[in-house]
N, C-alpha and C positions, 0 to 999 in steps of 0.2 A: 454470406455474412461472416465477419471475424468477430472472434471471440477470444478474450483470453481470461486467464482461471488462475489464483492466487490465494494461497491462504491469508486470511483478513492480519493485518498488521495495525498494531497503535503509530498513529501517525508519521504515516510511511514516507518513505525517502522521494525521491522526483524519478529515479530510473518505475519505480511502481507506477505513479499517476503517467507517466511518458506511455506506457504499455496500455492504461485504462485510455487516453487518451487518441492511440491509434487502433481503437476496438468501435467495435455494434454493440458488444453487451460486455460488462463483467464479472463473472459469476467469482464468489470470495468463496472460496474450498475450506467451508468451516467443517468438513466432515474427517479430517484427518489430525493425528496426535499434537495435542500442544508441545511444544518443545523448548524447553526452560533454556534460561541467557540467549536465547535470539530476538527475534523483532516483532512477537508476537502480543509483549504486555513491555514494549519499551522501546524507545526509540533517544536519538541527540539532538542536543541543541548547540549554539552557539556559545561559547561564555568564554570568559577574560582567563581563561587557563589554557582554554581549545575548545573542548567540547561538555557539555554536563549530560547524564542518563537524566532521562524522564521517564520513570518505572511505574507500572502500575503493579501493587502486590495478588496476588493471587493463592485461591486455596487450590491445589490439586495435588492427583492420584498420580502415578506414572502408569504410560500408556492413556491418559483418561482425553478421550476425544476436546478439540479444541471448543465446541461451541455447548460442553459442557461443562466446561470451566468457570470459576465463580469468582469474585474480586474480594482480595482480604479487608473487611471494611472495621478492621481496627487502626488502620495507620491514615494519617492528615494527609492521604498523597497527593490528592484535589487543590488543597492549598499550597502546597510545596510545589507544585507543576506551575500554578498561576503567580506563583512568588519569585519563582526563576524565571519564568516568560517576563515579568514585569521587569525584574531587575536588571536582567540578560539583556533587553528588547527597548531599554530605554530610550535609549536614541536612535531607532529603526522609527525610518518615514513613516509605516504604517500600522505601529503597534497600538495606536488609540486608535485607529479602525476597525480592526479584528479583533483587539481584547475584551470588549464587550459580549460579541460573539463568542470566543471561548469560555467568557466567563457565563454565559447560558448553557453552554455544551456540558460545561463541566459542575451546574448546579443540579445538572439529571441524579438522580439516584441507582447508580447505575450498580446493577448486581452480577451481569453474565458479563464474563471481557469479552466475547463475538458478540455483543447487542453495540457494547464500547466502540470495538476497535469498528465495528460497522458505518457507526457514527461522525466516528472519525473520517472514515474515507472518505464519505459522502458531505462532511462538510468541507474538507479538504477541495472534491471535486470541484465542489459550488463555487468556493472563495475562488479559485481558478476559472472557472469557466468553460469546467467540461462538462459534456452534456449525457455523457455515454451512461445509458442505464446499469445500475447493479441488481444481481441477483443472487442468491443463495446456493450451494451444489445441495444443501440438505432438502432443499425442494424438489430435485429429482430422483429416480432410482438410477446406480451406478452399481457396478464391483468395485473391490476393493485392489485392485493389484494397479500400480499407479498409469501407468499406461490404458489399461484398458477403464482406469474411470475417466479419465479425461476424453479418450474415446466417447464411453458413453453418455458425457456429459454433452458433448459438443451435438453429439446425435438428437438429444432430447432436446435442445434446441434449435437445432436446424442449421447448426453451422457448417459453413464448409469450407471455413480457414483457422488456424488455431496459431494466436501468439505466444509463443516461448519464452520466456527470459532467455538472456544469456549466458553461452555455456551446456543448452538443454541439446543441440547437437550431439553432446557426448555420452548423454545417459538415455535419451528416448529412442526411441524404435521405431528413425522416419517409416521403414516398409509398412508396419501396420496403419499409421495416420493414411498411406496412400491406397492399402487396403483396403479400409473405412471413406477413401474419397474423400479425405481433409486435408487440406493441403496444411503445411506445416513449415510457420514461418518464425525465425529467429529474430528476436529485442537486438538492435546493433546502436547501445547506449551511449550517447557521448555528451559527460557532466558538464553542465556549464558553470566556467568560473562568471564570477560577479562577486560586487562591491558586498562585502561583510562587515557584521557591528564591528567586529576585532579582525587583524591581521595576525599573519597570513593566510590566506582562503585554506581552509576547511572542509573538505569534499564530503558527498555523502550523510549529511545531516538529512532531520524529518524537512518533508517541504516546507513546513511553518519556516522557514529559516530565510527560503526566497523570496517567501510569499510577502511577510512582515518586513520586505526590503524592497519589493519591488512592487507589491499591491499587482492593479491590473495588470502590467506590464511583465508578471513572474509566467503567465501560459505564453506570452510572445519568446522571451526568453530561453523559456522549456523544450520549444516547436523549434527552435532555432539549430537546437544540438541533434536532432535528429538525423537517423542512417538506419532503414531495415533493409534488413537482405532475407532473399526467400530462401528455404534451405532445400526445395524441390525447384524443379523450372514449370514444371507437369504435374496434373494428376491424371 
């Protein structure tokens, strides 16, 4: 069984769904530190500038684990999120298809960002058409040293292949995956361009960006850019 493990992101990019996409399970690594201006309470979209943030605010600590993190619910950022998706999205094929749906998503009263950004994935998935179950890492016991939770993460499940992003060749520790009998295989991403609201293509935006351009047709498209390479031959 392959598995791959990610901390939960607000509406994450396409290399994300590409990795949940070539899995059996994916478990969202809400047990480790939130980390402020990444992609964890924000993500881009498309606009007639280049790109616009889509932020969600947040109250926290430094150091304070991500899936205890809480949403600053003094700012309209619910509305400003569906007022750029509207205005941005207006002449995208399929924004009176999914804007309804986000506008459900986004009438939840949402308090913890890992309930959010969870939400998000999984509707993300749906609209796509992937089928791969998500899981939580806070539902198992792990250590904390990042190797060995992902180790133990993959154990508690029963896996015995683990997908990487790319780039993980250079910080992880194949000998131990192959000591634990996990075979350890690297994300090898390749963005696909395609037709956007504005010129010139835009790389790297949330997948709403494909998705609301290409409806069904955004997982044919996603599948197409694909290349993994195993980073062992053996275990």
């Amino acid at each position: 069984m392959r598995v791959t493990i990610h901390q939960p992101q607000f509406m994450p990019w396409l290399g994300y769904l590409d990795k949940i996409d070539q899995s059996d399970l994916f478990l969202l690594l809400d047990t480790v530190q939130f980390k402020k201006h990444e992609w964890q309470n924000r993500n881009r979209i498309r606009s007639s500038h280049g790109w616009q943030w889509l932020t969600v605010p947040v109250l926290h600590q430094f150091g304070q684990r991500i899936d205890h993190v809480l949403i600053n619910p003094t700012t309209a950022w619910k509305a400003q999120h569906l007022r750029a998706l509207e205005m941005h999205y207006a002449r995208a094929p399929y924004r009176d298809h999914y804007l309804p749906q986000l506008r459900e998503l986004y009438s939840t009263a949402w308090v913890n960002l890992c309930d959010l950004n969870k939400a998000t994935v999984q509707w993300l998935l749906k609209a796509y058409g992937i089928n791969t179950p998500v899981g939580s890492a806070s539902e198992y016991l792990a250590r904390d040293e990042p190797t060995d939770r992902l180790i133990d993460l993959c154990r508690a499940v029963g896996a015995t292949q683990y997908l990487a992003g790319p780039g993980a060749e250079h910080y992880m520790d194949r000998m131990r995956f192959e000591a634990a009998e996990i075979r350890l295989e690297i994300q090898a991403f390749h963005h696909p361009i395609y037709l956007q609201i504005y010129e010139p293509f835009e790389p790297n935006l949330s997948a709403l960006d494909l998705l609301l351009m290409q409806g069904p047709e955004a997982l044919t498209t996603l599948r197409h850019a694909r290349t993994v390479k195993a980073c062992v031959t053996t275990v």
